[in-house]
N, C-alpha and C positions, 0 to 999 in steps of 0.2 A: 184758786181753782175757778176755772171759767167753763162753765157746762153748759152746753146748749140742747135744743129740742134735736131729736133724734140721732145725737154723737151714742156709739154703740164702745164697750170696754167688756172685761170680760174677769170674769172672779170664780172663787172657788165652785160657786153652782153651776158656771157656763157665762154663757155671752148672752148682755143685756142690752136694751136700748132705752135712754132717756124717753121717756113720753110725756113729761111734764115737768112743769116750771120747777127749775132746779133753785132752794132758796139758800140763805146764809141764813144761821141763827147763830144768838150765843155773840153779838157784835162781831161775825162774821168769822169765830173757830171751829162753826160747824154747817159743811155744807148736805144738804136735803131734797131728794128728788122722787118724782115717782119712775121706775124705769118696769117694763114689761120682757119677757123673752121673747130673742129674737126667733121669729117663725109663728111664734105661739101670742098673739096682742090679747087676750085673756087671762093668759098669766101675770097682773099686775100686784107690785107692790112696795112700800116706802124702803128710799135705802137710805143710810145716811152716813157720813164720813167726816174725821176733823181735817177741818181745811187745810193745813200742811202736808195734808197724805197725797204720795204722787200717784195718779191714775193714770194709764195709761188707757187713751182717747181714740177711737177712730173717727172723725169725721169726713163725710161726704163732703168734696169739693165740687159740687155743683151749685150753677148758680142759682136752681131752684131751692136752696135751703136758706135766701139771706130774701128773699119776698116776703118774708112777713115782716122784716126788719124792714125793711125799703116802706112798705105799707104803711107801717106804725108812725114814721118820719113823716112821710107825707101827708099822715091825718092830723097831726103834730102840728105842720108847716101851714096847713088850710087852716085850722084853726086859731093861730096866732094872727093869720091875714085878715079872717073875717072878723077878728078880737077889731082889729086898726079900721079896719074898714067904720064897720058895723057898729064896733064901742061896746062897749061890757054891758051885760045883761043887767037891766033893773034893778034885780034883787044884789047885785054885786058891788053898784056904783054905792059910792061915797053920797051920805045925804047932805 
């Protein structure tokens, strides 16, 4: 199960929206999220589901929902540059 921030699905209370880091526990047969209803973002609270269970998904196909993914790469990718550049911080290097 691959859940991301703001895929919206819908259950027996009505239709929700992921609002937080969906995790794996249990070596990954149990997946965990915070999801809020949709309309209402004060209504928050923990779901959780064994990970074989099929959920059906709606996400947004815009490309404003993959910028924090692109973002996180990129902070990723600078900081391996300035690692080679610059060379590992003091407290890291090998004495």
């Amino acid at each position: 199960m691959q859940l991301r921030i703001g895929d919206r699905f819908t259950s027996i209370d009505g239709e929700w929206k992921i609002v937080g880091g969906p995790l794996t526990l249990h070596g990954g047969n149990t997946v965990k999220a915070r999801v809020s209803r949709t309309g209402d973002p004060r209504n928050v609270k923990h779901m959780g589901w064994p990970a074989h269970t099929k959920i059906t998904v709606r996400r947004s196909t815009s490309r404003g929902t993959h910028w924090a993914d692109l973002r996180r790469a990129l902070l990723i990718a600078v900081f391996a540059c300035s690692q080679l550049v610059l060379g590992a911080p003091r407290e890291l290097r090998s004495k």
